[in-house]
C-alpha positions as CSV (number, residue, x, y, z in Angstrom):
1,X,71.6,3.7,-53.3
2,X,72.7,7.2,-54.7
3,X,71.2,10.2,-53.5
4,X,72.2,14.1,-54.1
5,X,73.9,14.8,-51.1
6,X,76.8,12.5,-51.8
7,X,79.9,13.9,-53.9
8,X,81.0,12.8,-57.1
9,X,83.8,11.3,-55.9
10,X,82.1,8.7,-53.4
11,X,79.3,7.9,-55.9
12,X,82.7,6.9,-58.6
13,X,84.3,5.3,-56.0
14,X,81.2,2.9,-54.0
15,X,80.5,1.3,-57.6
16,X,81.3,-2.0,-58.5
17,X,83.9,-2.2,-61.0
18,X,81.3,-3.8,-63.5
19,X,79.2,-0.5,-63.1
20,X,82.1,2.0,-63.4
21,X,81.9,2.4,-67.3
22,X,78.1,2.9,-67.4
23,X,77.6,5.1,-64.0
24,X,80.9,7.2,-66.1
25,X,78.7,7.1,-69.0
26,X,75.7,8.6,-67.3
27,X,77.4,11.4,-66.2
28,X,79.0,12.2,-69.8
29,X,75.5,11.6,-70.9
30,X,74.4,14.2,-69.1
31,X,77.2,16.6,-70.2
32,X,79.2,16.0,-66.8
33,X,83.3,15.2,-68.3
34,X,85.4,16.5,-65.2
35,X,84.4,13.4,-62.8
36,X,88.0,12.9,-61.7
37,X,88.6,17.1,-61.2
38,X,89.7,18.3,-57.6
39,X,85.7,19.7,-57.2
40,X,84.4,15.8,-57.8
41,X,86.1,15.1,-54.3
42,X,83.6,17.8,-52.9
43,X,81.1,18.9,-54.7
44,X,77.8,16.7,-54.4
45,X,75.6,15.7,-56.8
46,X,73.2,18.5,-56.0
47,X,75.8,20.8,-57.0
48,X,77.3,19.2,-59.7
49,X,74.3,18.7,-61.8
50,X,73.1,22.5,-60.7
51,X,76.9,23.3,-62.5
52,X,76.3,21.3,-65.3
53,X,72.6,22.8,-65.9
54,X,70.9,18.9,-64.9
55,X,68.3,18.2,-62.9
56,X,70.1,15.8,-59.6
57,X,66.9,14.2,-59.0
58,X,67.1,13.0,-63.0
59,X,70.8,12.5,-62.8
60,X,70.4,10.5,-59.2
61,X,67.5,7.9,-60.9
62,X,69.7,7.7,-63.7
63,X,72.4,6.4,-61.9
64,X,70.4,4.3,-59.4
65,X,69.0,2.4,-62.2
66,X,72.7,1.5,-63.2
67,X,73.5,0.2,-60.1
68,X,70.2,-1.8,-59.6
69,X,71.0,-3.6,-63.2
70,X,75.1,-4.1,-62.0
């Protein structure tokens, strides 16, 4: 499971390679592009999504539901 405290980077790199392309696509979704920038390495999900102008709990059940259908 994905929750907000994890980075970026470790949410990208946990998922299956099956779920890669839609977990990337929830992110773009959500207006999120620079996933593979030097800040994804360190910057959680919280912060990300706070960047980005997203809500993390929306963005977190977004992509939780992506890797309970992968």
């Amino acid at each position: 499971m994905i929750n907000k405290n994890m980075t970026v980077g470790e949410v990208l790199r946990s998922c299956a390679d099956e779920a890669l392309e839609s977990v990337v696509k929830v992110f773009n979704d959500m207006g999120m592009h620079c996933l593979f920038c030097p800040h994804s390495t360190a910057e959680s999900i919280e912060q990300a999504a706070m960047v980005h102008g997203n809500d993390a709990d929306e963005l977190v059940e977004k992509l939780n539901a992506v890797y309970k259908a992968k």
